[in-house]
C-alpha positions as CSV (number, residue, x, y, z in Angstrom):
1,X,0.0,0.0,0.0
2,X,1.5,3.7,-0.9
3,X,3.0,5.2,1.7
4,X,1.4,8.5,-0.1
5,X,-1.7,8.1,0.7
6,X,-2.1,11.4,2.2
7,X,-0.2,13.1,-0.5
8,X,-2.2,16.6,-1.7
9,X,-5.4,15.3,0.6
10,X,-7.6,18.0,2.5
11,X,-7.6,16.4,6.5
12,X,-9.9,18.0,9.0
13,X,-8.2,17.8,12.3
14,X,-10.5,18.3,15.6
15,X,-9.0,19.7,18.8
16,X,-5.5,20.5,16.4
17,X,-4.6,23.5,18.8
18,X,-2.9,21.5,20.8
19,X,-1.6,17.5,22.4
20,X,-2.3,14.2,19.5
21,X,-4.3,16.9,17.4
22,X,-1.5,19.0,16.8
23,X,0.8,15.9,16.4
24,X,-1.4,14.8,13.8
25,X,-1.2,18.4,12.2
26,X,2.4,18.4,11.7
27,X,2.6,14.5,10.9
28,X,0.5,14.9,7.9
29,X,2.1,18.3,7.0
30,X,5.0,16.7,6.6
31,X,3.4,13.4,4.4
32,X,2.1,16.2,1.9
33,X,-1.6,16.4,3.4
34,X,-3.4,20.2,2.9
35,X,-5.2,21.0,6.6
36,X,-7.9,22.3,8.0
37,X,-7.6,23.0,11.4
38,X,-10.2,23.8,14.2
39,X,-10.5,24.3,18.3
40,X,-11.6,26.8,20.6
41,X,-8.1,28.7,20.1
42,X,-7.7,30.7,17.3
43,X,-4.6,32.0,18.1
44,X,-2.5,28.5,18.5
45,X,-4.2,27.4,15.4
46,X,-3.0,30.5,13.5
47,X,0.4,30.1,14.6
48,X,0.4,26.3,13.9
49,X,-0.9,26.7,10.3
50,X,1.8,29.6,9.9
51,X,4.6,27.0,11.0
52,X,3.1,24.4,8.6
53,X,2.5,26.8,6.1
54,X,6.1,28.2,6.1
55,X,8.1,24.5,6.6
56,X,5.8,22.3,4.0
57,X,4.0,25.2,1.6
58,X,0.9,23.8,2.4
59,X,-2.7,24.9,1.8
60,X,-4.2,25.5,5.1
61,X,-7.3,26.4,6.5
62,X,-8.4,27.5,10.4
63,X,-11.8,27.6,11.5
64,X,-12.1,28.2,15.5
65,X,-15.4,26.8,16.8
66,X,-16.3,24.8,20.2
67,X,-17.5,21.8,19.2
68,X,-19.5,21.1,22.9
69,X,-21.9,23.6,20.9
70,X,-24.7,21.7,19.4
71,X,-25.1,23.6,16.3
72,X,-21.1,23.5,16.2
73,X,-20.3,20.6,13.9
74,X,-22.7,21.5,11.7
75,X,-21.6,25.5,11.2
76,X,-18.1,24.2,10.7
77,X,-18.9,21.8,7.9
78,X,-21.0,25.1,6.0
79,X,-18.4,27.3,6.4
80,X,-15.6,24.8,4.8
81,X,-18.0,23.9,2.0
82,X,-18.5,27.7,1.9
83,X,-14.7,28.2,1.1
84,X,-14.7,25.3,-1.9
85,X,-13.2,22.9,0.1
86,X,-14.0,19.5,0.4
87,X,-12.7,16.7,3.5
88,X,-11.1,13.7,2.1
89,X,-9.7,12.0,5.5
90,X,-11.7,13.6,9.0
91,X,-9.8,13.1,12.1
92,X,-12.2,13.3,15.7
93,X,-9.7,14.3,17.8
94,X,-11.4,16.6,20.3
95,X,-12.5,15.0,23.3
96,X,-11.9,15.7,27.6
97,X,-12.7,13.4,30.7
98,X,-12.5,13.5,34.2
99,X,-10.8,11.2,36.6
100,X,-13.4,11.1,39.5
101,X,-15.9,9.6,41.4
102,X,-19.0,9.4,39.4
103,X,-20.5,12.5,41.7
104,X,-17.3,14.1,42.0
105,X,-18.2,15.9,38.7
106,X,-21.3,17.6,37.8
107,X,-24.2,16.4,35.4
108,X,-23.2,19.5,33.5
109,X,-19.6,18.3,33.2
110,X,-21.0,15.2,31.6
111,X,-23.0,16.3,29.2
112,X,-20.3,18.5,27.8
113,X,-18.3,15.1,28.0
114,X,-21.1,13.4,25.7
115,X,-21.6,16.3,23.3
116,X,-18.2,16.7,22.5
117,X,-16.7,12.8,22.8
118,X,-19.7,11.3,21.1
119,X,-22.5,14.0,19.7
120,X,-19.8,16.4,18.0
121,X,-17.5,13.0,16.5
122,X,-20.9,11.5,14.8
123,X,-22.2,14.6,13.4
124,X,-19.2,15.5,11.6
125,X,-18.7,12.0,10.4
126,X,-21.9,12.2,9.1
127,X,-21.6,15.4,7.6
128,X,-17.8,14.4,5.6
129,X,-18.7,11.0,4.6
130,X,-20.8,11.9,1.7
131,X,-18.6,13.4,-0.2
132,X,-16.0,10.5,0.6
133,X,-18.3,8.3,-1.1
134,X,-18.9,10.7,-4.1
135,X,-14.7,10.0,-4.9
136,X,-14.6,6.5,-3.7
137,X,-12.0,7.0,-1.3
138,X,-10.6,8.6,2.0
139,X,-11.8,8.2,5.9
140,X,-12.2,8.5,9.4
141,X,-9.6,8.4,12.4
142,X,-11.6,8.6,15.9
143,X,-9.3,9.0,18.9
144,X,-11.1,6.7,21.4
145,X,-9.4,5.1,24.4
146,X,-7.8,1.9,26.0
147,X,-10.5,2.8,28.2
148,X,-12.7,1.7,25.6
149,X,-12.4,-1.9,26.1
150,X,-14.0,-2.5,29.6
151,X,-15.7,-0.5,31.9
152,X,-13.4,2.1,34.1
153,X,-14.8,2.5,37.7
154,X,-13.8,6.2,38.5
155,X,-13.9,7.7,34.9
156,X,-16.9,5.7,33.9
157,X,-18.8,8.6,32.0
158,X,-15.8,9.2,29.6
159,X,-14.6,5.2,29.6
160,X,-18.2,4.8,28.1
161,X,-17.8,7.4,25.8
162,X,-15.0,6.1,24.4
163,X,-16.4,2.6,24.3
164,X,-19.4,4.3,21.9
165,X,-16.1,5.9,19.7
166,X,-14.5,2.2,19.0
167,X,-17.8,0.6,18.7
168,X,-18.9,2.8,16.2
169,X,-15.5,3.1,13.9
170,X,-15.6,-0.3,13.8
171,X,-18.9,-0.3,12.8
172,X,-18.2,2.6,9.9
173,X,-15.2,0.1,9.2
174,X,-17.4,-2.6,8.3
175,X,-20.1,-0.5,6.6
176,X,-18.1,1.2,4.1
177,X,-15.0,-0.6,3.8
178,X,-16.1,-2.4,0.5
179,X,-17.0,1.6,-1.1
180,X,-13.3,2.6,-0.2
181,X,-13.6,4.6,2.8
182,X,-11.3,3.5,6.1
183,X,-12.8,3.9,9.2
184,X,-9.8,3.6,12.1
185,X,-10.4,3.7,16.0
186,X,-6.9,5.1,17.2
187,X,-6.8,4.1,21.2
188,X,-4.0,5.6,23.3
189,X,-2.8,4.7,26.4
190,X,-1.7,7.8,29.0
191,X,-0.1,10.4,26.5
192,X,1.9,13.5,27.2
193,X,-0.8,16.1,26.9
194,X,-2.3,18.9,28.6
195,X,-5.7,16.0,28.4
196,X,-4.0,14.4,32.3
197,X,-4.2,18.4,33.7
198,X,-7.8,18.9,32.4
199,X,-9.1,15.0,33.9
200,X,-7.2,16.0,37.1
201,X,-5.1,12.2,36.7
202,X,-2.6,11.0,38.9
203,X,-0.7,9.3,36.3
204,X,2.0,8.3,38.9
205,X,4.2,5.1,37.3
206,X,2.0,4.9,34.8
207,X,3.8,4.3,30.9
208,X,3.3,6.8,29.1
209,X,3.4,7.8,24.8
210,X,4.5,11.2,23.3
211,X,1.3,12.8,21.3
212,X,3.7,12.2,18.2
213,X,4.3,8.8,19.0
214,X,0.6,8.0,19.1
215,X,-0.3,10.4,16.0
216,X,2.3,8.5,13.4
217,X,1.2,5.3,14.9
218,X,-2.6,6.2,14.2
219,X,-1.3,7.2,10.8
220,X,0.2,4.1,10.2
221,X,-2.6,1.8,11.2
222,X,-5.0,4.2,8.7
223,X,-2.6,3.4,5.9
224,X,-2.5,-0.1,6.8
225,X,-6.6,-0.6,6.8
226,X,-6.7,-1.1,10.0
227,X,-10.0,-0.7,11.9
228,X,-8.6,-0.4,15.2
229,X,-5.0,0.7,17.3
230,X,-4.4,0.3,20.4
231,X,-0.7,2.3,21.0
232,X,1.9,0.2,23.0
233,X,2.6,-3.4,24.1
234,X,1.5,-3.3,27.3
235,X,-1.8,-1.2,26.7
236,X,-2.7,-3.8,23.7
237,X,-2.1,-6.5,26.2
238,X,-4.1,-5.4,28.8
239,X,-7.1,-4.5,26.3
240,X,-7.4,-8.1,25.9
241,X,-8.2,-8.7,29.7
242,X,-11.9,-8.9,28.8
243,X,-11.5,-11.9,26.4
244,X,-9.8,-14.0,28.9
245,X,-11.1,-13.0,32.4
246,X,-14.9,-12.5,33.4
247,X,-16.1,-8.7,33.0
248,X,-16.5,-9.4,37.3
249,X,-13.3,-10.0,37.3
250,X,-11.8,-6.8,34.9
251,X,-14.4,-4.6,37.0
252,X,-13.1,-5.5,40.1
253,X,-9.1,-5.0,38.8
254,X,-9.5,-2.0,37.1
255,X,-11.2,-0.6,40.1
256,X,-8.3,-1.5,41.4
257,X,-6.2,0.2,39.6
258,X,-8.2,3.9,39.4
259,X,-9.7,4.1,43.3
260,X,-6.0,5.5,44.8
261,X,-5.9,7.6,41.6
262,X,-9.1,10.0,41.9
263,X,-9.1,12.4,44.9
264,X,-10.7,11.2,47.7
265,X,-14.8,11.5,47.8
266,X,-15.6,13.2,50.8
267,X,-16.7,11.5,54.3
């Protein structure tokens, strides 16, 4: 398979001011990609595309928005068909959770979790895959989670968020395959990003991956036609806990694992 395959494509990068989505930005500046770039920060984004711009000679686009927004996705999409421009490969980056007892955050918390982790990723999917199908080719890359593979006691709301973001790649995967379009569930482990400070994780002894290590894996596994990555040995292996032990069992160890991690629920 051509290692070119992002070559003089138009990638829509979610969340690219900053962490994997700016990992991703510069990756596939540097394989030949055109970008269009959104977050909530204008200003990184401009200075990002200017790098880009500068280093590659690069067409790129930036249009701010917060994607919690429910009309978000969908003014996004206008205003890049308004410019001419058209997504070939759409990248779900943009995404937060909490590390937390589930009443340790507020129900407002969570459903700004949901709108952006799950609502925002499906209606821009929705929205770019038409016009994948119109050329026969291109994709999806949704960042999802190693905490998508079992339930997480103590960041339950976003561990099942991201259990909805694999389940539904691989889902896309299967659907659309055959009509040329890749669908690819990228699931990190702990990464270096400013993700731990916002979920309020202890990350303590914990491995953890570079964002540009997990972006040029993601990249790699999207060439490959893969539907799913999980980054890193040891995060792969302990994904497949749930096919050998009973989800009792995985519940009770990865309960385990996150109790002496979240801060302490009040008396």
């Amino acid at each position: 398979m051509s290692t070119k395959l992002f070559e003089g494509t138009t990638v829509l990068i979610t969340g690219a001011s900053s962490g994997i989505g700016e990992a991703f930005a510069r990756n596939l500046a540097k394989r030949g990609a055109n970008l269009i770039l959104t977050a909530r920060s204008e200003d990184k984004l401009a200075r990002i595309a200017d790098e880009l711009r500068e280093e590659y000679r690069i067409s790129i686009h930036v249009f701010p928005a917060d994607l919690i927004l429910p009309d978000a996705p969908h003014q996004l999409f206008e205003s890049i068909k308004a410019c001419g421009l058209s997504v070939d490969v759409l990248v779900n980056n943009a995404g937060f959770g909490k590390w937390t007892y589930f009443l340790g955050e507020s129900i407002d918390t969570y459903d700004q979790m949901l709108l952006l982790n799950i609502n925002a990723l499906v209606k821009l999917t929705h929205l770019c895959i038409p016009d994948m199908l119109v050329h026969g080719k291109g994709g999806v890359i949704n960042v999802a989670s190693t905490a998508a593979f079992q339930p997480a006691p103590y960041i339950a709301v976003y561990s099942a968020s991201k259990t909805f973001v694999l389940s539904f790649t691989e889902a896309l995967s299967g659907e659309y395959r055959e009509r040329g379009i890749r669908a690819l569930a990228l699931c990190p482990g702990v990464t270096d990003t400013n993700f731990n400070a916002i979920a309020n994780t202890n990350t303590t002894g914990m491995s953890s991956a570079t964002p540009e290590e997990v972006a040029e894996a993601g990249l790699n596994a999207f060439v490959k036609g893969k539907s799913y990555h999980v980054h890193g040995r040891s995060n792969y292996l302990t994904s497949l806990l749930p096919r050998i032990l009973s989800r009792a069992a995985v519940i009770r160890i990865v309960a385990g694992m996150f109790k002496n991690r979240v801060v302490p629920w009040p008396a």
